[in-house]
N, C-alpha and C positions, 0 to 999 in steps of 0.2 A: 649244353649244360651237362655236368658230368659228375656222376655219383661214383662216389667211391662205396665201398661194401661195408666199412663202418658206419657212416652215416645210415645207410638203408637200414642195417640190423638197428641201431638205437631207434629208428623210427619207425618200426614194425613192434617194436618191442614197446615205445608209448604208445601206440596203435591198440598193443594188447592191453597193454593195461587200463587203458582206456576202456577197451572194449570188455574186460573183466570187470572193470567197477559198474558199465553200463548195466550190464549182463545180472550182476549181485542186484542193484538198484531194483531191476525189472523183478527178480524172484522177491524181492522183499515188499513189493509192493503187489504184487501176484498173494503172497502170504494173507498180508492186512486185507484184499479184495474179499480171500475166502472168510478170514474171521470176521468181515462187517456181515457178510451173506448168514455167517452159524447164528449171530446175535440178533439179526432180522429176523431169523428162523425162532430162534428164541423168542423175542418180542410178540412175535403174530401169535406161535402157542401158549403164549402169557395172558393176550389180550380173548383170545376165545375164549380159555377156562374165567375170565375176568364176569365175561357173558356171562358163563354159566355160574359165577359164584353169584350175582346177580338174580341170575333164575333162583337160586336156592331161599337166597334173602328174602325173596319173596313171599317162597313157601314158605318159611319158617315166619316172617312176621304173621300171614295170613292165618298158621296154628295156632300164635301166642294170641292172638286177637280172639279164636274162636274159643281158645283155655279160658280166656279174661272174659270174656260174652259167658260162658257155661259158670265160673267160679261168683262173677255177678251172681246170677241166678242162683244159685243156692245159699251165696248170704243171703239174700233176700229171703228165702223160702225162712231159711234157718230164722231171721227176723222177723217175718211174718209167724211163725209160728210159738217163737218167744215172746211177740205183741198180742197172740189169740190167746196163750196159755196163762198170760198174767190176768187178760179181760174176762176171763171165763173164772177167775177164782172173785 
């Protein structure tokens, strides 16, 4: 079998291009590997401060509770002392 040098050029030359489009494919999916890796990176330090806004809720209900338990208590006092001052006149 016997090749002439036009044929082998056109078929080095789909070869290339071939091998260039493989080539593009592989970087572009190299690209998208790293951006899923940034947005994973993103997610897990989304999901910790998530933790921590959690933690915070916590305290803060646990202060608005102890405000409401102290504010109780002094309407009461203040009631109590509006219902002694009327009993004593």
């Amino acid at each position: 079998m016997v090749f002439d040098l036009d044929a082998m050029v056109k078929l080095f030359a789909i070869f290339g291009a071939i091998g260039g489009v493989w080539w593009r494919v592989n970087m572009r999916i190299a690209e998208c590997e790293k951006a899923i890796l940034k947005m994973e990176n993103k997610i897990v330090k989304e999901y910790a401060s998530s933790n921590s806004l959690k933690e915070v809720e916590k305290r803060l209900v646990h202060a608005i509770d102890r405000l409401t338990n102290r504010i109780d208590k002094l309407l009461d006092a203040a009631h109590g002392m509006k219902n002694g001052s009327s009993k004593s006149s």
